[in-house]
C-alpha positions in Angstrom: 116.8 86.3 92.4 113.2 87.6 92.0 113.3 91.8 92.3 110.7 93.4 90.4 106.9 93.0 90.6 105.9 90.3 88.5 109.5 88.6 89.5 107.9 88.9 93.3 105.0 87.2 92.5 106.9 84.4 90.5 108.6 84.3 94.0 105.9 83.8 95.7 104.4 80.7 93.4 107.4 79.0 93.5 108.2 79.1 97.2 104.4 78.5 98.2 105.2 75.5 96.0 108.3 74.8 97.9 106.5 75.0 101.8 104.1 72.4 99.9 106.7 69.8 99.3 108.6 70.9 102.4 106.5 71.8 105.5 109.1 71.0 107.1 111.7 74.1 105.8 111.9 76.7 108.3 114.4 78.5 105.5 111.5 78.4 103.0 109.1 79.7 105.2 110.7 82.5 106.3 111.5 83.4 102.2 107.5 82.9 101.8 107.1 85.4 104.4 109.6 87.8 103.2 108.4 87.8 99.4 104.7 88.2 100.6 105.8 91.4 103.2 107.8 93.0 100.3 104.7 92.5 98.2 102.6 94.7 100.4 100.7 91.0 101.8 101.4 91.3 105.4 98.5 89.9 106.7 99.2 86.7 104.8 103.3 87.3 105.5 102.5 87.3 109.1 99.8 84.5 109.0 101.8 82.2 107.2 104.7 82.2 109.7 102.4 82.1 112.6 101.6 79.1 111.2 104.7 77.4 110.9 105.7 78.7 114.3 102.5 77.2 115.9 103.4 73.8 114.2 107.1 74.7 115.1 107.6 76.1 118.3 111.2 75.6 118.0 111.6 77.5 115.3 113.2 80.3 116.8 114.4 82.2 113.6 111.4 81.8 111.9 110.0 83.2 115.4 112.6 85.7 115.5 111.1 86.9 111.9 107.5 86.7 112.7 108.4 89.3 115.6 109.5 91.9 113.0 106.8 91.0 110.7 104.1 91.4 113.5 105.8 94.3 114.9 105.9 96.1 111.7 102.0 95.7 111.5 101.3 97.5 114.4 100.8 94.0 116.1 102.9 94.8 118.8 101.3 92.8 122.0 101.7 89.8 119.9 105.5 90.7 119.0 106.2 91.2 123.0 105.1 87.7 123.0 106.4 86.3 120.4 109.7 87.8 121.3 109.7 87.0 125.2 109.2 83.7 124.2 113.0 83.7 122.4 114.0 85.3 125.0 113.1 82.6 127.7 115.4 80.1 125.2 118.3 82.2 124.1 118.6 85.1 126.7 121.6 86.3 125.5 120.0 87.2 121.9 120.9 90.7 121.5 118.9 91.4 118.4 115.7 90.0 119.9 115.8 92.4 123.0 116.2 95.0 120.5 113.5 94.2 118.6 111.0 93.9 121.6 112.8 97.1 122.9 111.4 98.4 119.7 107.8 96.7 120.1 107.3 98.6 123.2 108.6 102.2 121.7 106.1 101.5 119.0 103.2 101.2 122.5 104.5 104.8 123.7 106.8 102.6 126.5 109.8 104.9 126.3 111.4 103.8 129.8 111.0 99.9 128.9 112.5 100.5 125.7 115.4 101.9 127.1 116.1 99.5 129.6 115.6 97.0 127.2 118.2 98.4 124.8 120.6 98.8 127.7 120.3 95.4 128.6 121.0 94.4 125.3 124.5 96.7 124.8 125.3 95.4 128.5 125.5 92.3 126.8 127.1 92.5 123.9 128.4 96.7 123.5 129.2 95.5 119.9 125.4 94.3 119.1 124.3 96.5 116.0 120.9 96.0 116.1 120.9 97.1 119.7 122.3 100.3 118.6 120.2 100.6 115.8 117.8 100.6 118.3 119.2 102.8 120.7 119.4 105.1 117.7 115.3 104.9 117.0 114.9 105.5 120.8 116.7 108.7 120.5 114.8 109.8 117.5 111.3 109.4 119.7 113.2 111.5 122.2 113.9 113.9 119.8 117.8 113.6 119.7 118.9 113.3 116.6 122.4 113.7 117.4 122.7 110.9 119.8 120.7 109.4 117.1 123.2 109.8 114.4 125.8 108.6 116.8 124.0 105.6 117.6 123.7 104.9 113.8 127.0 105.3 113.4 127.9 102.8 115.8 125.6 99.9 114.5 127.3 100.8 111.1 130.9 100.6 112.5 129.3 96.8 113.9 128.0 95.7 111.0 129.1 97.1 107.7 127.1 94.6 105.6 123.7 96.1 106.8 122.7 99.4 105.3 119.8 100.0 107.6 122.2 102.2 109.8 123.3 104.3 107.1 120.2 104.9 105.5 118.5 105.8 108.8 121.4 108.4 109.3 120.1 109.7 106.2 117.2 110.0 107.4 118.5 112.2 110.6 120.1 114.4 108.0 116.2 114.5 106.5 114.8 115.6 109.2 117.6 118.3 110.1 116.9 119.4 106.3 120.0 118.8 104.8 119.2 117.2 101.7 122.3 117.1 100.0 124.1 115.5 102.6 121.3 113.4 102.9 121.2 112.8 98.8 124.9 112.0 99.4 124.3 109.3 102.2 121.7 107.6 100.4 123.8 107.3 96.9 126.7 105.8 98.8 124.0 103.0 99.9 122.8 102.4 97.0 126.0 102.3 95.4 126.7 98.9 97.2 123.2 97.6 97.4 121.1 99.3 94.3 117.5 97.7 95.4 117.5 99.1 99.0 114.1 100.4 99.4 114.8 102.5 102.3 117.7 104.2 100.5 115.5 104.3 97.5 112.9 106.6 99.2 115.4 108.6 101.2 117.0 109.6 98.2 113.7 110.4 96.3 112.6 113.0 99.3 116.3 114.4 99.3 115.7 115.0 95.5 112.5 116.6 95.7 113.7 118.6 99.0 116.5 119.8 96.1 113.8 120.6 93.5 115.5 118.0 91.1 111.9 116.7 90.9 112.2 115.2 87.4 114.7 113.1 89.1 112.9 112.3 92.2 110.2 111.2 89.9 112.5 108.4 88.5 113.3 107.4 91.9 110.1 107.2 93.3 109.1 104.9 89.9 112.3 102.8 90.1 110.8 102.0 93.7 107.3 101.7 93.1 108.5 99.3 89.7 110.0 96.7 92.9 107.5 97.2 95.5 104.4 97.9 93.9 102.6 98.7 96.6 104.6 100.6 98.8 102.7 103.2 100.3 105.2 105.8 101.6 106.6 105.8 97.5 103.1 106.0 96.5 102.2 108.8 98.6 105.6 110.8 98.0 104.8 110.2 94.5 101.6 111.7 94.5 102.6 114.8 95.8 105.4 115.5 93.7 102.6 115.7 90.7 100.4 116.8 92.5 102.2 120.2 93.6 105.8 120.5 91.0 104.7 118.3 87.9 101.0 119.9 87.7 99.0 116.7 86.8 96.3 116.4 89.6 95.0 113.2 87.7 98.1 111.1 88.3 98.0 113.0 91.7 94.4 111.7 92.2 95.1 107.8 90.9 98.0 107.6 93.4 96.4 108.9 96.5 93.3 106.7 95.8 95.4 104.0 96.3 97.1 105.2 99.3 93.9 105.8 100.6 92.6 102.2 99.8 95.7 100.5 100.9 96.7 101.9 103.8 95.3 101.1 107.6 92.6 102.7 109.5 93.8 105.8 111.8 97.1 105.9 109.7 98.5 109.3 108.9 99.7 108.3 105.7 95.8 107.5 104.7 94.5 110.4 106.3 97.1 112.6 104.3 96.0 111.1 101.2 92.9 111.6 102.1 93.4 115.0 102.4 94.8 115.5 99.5 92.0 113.9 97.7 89.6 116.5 99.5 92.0 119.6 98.5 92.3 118.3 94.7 88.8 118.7 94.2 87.4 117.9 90.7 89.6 117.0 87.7 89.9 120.5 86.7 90.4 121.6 90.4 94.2 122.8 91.4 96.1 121.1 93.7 97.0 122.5 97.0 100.9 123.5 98.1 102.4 120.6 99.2 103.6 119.9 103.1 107.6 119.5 103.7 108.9 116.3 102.3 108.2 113.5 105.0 110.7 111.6 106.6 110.7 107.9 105.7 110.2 106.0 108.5 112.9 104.3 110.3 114.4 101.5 108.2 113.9 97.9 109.6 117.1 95.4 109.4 116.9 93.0 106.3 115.5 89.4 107.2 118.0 86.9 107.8 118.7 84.7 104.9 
């Protein structure tokens, strides 16, 4: 209902209204959380369900959502947890192995991951988030046709979640091909026109084709629902930065990439650097690097 920026933060009023006059609503809950992560808040999305949780230790979707959330800041001990702790109650949950398969790729645990991920398609070879993960596995290992095949799979399971096909874009980012990737993110967002991951995959393929002026459009159309995306922000200041020639929008963006994003994070320390190389207002900007690949699209929370 709520998609752009000030739409978000009407979101977030009413449903922080809502968990007031129901405490109770493990549904509203996990909407507060997701509003507040798309938002940029995860600190509060992930405090606020580990709240609930903690007063609800039943509540194993809301669990199962705080594991993503958690995982997705870099909080993976606590997502092993979190997630081990479904597992003892529903040990045939496929998507929850994946996920903590995922936690412990995210610690540098290749082997567990794997194992994990096995596990998984031993129990249900149709799972698509086990694939998906099976998929991200073989990215770290730096297959990215197994990837792609792996992708393809969780997308045969599941044709109602894009997250496989825009992360076999993303393959066909990393390869280069940008306009079979600029193809693969269009057919997403032909179907689901608000899919941030598609959104930024099809603003790198753009700028990887030189149809900057475009890419531009992208990246605002993204930025204009998240607001504080950082991977849109950061894309964006380089494409004026190095092809539209105005280093003080170049400047303004990376500020807040630097501001916004953690400690230690490449994404900062890019920004960073670019602050550095961009010198004074009338300095020039430095070439840009390749176009990044985004990173690997999470599935959408559960409704």
């Amino acid at each position: 209902m709520f998609t752009r920026s000030g739409e978000l933060a009407k979101a977030e009023e009413h449903l922080e209204a809502a968990a007031a006059a129901e405490p109770e609503s493990e549904q509203v809950a996990v909407a507060l959380c997701e509003v507040r992560r798309r938002r940029g808040a995860m600190k509060s999305a992930a405090e606020g369900l580990e709240a609930f949780c903690k007063a609800h230790p039943n509540a194993l979707e809301a669990r199962a959502r705080l594991v993503v959330v958690l995982r997705e800041a870099g909080r993976n001990d606590e997502a092993i947890v979190h997630a081990r702790f479904i597992l003892a109650k529903r040990p045939l949950d496929d998507a929850t192995r994946a996920e903590l398969a995922l936690a412990h790729l995210a610690k540098g645990e290749r082997d567990v991951a794997e194992l994990l991920v096995s596990q998984a398609l031993k129990q249900n070879p149709k799972s698509a988030a086990a694939w998906r993960a099976q998929g991200l596995v073989a990215l770290q290992k730096g297959d990215d046709a197994e990837a792609f095949r792996s992708f393809e799979k969780a997308a045969e399971y599941d044709p109602g979640d894009t997250t496989a096909r825009v992360n076999m874009g993303n393959v066909l980012l990393r390869a280069g091909a940008f306009a079979e990737a600029e193809k693969a993110f269009r057919q997403v967002l032909a179907t689901t026109p608000t899919d941030e991951g598609a959104m930024l995959g099809l603003a790198i393929s753009l700028r990887g084709l030189k149809k900057h002026d475009e890419a531009r459009v992208t990246y605002e159309k993204l930025l204009a629902l998240s607001p504080r995306h950082l991977a849109a922000t950061y894309g964006l200041g380089v494409l004026y930065a190095d092809h539209l020639k105005d280093p003080s929008k170049a400047r303004s963006l990376f500020k807040q990439v630097a501001e916004d994003a953690p400690k230690g994070s490449p994404l900062r320390a890019d920004a960073e650097r670019w602050l550095k190389d961009l010198g004074d207002a009338n300095g020039p900007p430095k070439p840009a690097p390749p176009p990044p690949t985004p990173p690997p699209s999470k599935p959408p929370a559960k409704k």
